[in-house]
C-alpha positions as CSV (number, residue, x, y, z in Angstrom):
1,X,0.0,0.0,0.0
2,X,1.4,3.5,-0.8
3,X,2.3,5.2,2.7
4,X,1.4,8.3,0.7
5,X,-2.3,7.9,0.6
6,X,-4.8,9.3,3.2
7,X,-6.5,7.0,5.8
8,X,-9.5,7.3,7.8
9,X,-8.5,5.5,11.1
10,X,-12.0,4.6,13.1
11,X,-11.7,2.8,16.4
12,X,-14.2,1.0,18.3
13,X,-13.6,1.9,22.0
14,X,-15.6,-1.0,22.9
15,X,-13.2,-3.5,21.9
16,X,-10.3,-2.5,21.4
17,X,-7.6,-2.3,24.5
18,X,-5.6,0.7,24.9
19,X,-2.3,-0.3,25.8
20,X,-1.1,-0.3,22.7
21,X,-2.5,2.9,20.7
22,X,0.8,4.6,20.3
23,X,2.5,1.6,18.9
24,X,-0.6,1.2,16.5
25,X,-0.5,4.3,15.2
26,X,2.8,3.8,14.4
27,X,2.1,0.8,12.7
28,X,-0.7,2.5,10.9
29,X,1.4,5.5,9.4
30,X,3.7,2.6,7.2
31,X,0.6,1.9,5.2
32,X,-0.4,5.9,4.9
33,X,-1.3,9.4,6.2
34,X,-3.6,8.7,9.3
35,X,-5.8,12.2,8.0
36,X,-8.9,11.7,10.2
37,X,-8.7,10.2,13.3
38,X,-11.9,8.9,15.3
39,X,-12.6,7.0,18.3
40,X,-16.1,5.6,19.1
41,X,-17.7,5.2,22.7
42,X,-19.5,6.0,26.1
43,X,-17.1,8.1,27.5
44,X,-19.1,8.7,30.3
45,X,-18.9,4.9,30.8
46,X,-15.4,4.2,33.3
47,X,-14.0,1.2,31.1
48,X,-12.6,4.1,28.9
49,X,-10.9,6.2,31.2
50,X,-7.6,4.7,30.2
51,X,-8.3,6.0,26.7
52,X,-8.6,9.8,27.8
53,X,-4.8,11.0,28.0
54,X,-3.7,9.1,25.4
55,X,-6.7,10.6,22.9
56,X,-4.8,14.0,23.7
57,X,-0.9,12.1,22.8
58,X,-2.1,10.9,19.5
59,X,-4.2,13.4,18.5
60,X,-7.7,11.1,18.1
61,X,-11.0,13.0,18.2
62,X,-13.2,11.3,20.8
63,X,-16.9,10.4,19.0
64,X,-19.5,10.5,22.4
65,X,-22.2,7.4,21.9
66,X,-24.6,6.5,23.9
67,X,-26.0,3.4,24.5
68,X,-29.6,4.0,23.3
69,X,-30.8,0.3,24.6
70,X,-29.5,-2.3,26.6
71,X,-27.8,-5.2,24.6
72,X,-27.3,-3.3,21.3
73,X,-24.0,-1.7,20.7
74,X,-24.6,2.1,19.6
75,X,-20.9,2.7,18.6
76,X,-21.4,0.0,15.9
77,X,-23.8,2.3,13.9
78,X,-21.7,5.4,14.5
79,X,-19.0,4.1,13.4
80,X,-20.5,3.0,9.9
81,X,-22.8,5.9,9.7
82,X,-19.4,8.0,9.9
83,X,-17.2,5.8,7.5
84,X,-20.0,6.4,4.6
85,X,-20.2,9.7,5.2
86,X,-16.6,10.0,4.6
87,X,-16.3,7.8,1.8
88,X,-18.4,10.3,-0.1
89,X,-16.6,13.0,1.1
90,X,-13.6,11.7,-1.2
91,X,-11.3,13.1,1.6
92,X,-9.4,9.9,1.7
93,X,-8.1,7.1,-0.2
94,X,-8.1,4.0,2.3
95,X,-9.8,3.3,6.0
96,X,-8.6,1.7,8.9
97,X,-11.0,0.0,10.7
98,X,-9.8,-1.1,14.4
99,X,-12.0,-3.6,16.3
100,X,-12.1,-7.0,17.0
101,X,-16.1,-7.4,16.3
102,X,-17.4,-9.0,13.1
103,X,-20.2,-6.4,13.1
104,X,-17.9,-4.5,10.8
105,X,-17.5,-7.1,8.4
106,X,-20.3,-5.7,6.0
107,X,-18.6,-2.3,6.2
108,X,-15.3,-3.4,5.2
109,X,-16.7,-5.1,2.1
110,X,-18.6,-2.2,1.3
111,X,-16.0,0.4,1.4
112,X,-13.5,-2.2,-0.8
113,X,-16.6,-2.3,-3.4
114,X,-16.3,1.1,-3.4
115,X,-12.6,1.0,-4.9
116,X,-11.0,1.6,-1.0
117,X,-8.2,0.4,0.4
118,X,-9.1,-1.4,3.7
119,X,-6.9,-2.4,6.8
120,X,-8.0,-4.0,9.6
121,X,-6.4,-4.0,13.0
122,X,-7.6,-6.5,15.9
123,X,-7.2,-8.8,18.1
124,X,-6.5,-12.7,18.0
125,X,-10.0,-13.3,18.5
126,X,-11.5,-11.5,16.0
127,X,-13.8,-13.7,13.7
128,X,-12.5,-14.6,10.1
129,X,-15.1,-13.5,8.2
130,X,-13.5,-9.5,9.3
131,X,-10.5,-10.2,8.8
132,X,-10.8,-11.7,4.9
133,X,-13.1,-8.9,4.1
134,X,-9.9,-6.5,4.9
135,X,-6.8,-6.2,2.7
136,X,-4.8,-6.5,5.2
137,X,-5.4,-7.6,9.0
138,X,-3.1,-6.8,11.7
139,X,-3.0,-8.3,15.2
140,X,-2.6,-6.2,18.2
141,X,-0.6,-8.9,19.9
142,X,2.4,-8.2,17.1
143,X,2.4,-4.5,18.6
144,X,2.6,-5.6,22.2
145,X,5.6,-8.4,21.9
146,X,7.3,-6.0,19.8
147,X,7.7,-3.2,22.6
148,X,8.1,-6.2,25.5
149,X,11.5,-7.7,26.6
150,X,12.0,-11.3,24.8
151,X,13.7,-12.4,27.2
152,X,12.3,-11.4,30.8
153,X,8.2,-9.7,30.0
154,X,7.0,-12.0,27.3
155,X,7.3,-15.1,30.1
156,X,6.1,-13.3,32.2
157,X,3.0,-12.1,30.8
158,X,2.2,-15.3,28.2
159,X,3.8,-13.0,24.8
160,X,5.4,-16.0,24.1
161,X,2.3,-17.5,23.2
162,X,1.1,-15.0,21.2
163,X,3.5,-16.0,18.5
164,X,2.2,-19.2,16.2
165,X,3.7,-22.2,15.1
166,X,4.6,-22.9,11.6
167,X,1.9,-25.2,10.0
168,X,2.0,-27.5,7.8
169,X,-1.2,-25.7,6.2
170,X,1.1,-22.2,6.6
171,X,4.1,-24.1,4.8
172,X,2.2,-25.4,1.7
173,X,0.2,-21.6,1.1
174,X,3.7,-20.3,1.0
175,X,4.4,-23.0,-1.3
176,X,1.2,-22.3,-3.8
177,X,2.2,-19.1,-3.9
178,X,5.7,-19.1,-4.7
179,X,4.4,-22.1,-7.8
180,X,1.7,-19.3,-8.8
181,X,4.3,-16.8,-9.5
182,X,7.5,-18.4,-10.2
183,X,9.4,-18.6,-13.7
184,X,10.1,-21.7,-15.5
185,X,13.4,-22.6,-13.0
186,X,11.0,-22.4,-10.4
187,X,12.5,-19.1,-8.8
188,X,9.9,-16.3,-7.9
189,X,10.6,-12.8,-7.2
190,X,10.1,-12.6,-2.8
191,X,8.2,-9.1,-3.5
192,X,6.1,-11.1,-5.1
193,X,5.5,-13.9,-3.3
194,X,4.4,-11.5,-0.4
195,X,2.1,-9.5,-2.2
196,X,0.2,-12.7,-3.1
197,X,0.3,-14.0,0.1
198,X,-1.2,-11.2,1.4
199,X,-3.9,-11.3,-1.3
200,X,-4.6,-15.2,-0.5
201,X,-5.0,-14.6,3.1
202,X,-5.0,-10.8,4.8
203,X,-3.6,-11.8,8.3
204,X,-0.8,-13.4,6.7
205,X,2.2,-11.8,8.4
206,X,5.6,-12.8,9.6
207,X,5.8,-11.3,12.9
208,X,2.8,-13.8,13.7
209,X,5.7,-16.0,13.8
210,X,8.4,-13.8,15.7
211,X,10.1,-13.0,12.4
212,X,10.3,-9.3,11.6
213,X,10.5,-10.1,7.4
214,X,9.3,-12.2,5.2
215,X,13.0,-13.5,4.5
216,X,14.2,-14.6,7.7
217,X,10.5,-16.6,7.9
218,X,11.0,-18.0,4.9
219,X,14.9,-18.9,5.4
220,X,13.9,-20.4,8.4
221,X,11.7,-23.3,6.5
222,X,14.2,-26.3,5.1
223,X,12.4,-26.8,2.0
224,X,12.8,-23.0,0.6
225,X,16.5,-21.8,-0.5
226,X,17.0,-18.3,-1.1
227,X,19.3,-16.9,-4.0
228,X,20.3,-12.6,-4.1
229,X,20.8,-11.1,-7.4
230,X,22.2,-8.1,-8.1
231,X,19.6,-4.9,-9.0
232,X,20.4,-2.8,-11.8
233,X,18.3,-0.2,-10.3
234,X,19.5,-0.2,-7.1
235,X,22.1,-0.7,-4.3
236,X,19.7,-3.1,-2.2
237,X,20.4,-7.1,-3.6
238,X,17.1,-8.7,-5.6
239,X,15.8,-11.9,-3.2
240,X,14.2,-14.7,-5.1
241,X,12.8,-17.5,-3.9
242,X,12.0,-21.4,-4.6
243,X,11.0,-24.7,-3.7
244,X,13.9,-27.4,-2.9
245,X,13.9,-29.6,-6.2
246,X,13.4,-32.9,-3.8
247,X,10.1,-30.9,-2.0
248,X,9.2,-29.7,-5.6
249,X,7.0,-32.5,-7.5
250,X,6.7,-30.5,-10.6
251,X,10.7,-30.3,-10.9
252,X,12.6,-33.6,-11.1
C-alpha cells in the first residue's frame, strides 16, 4: 500500500484495549497518512478512562455514543454511519478500521466495493469473516511483543504465546504461492510472493511467527532456499525464492 495515501483510522472503544495505541499508530502510518482520526464510545462509561490521555498524545477525536438500549451496541452504527459519510466526502483514499467485532465485516466489504483500500487491526480473537473482508489484517498482539523484553516480560505475561507455530497448512500456502508466480526454473521474485500472500490470506504476516520479514520466515523453512541477485536499479540485492527440487514435485 502506498504510505502516501490518506487514511481514515475509526476505532471502536468497545473492543479494542488501549495499551497499545501509540504503537498502532505507528504501525498504521507505514501503510499511509492517518488524516482523520476517530474513536467511538461511552465516554461517560469508566471502562474508557484509560483511553482519555492518550486521545490528547495521538491526536484522536473522541466520537460520544450513547447506549440507546440495553444489549445493542450504539458505537457500531456510528461508526459505519461515519465511515460512509466519509467515503463520499472523497477526503481519503483507504480506511482503517480497528475492532475485534465482526459487526464490521459488512462495512469493510462495502468500502473495498467502493474502490478503497481497507486495513484491519484487531485482536486474535476476532472472527475470520472480518479479517478476509480487509486487505490486510493486523494483530494487536504483534504490537505488544514488539515493545516487551523477549527475554524477561514475554514469560512473564504469556507473549510468548502469542507468536504461532509454523503449519503444515502455513508451509504449503507459502508453497502455492511461490508455484503461482514463479518462472520456469521455479524461482519467484520474494516481492512477489508477499504480495500474493497477502492477497490469498489478509492476516498473513511474519511477525505472527516472531520473524520481523518475510525473509528470515521464509529462510527459516528447510524446503525453501534463497538466491540474491544483483539490482540494476538499485544498491539493495534482488531476493528470489523457490521450492527445494526434492520438495518440488513438478521439478525432477
Amino acid at each position: 500500500m502506498d504510505s502516501n495515501i490518506n487514511l481514515a483510522v475509526l476505532i471502536d472503544g468497545d473492543n479494542i484495549p488501549s495499551a497499545q495505541v501509540k504503537e498502532m499508530m505507528e504501525e498504521i502510518a507505514k501503510y499511509g497518512n492517518p488524516t482523520i482520526k476517530r474513536i467511538y464510545g461511552d465516554w461517560t462509561k469508566p471502562n474508557l478512562t484509560k483511553w482519555k490521555n492518550l486521545l490528547l498524545e495521538n491526536a484522536i477525536t473522541p466520537i460520544q455514543q450513547y447506549g440507546y438500549t440495553t444489549g445493542k451496541n450504539a458505537t457500531d452504527s456510528a461508526m459505519i454511519i461515519d465511515a460512509m459519510d466519509i467515503l463520499y466526502s472523497e477526503k481519503v483514499n483507504g480506511f482503517c478500521l480497528v475492532s475485534s467485532d465482526s459487526d464490521f465485516t459488512r462495512l469493510a466489504t462495502r468500502l473495498r466495493e467502493a474502490g478503497m483500500k481497507v486495513i484491519g487491526i484487531g485482536e486474535k480473537k476476532t472472527p475470520n469473516p472480518f479479517i478476509v473482508a480487509c486487505d490486510k489484517f493486523i494483530y494487536i498482539e504483534i504490537l505488544k511483543s514488539k515493545i516487551e523484553s523477549p527475554e524477561n516480560d514475554s514469560e512473564k505475561d504469556g507473549t510468548k504465546d502469542t507468536v504461532d507455530k509454523i503449519t503444515r497448512k502455513d508451509i504449503q500456502l507459502i508453497k502455492t504461492t511461490i508455484a503461482d508466480v514463479s518462472d520456469d526454473d521455479g524461482w519467484a521474485f520474494l516481492g512477489d510472493v508477499g504480495s500474493l500472500l497477502q492477497k490469498k490470506q489478509p492476516n498473513f504476516d511474519s511477525r505472527n511467527y516472531g520473524f520481523d520479514k518475510l525473509t528470515p520466515l521464509i529462510k527459516s523453512i528447510d524446503i525453501f532456499e534463497l538466491e540474491q541477485r544483483e539490482n540494476s536499479k538499485s544498491k539493495n540485492k534482488l531476493i528470489f525464492v523457490r521450492i527445494k527440487q526434492k520438495h518440488n514435485p513438478k521439478k525432477k
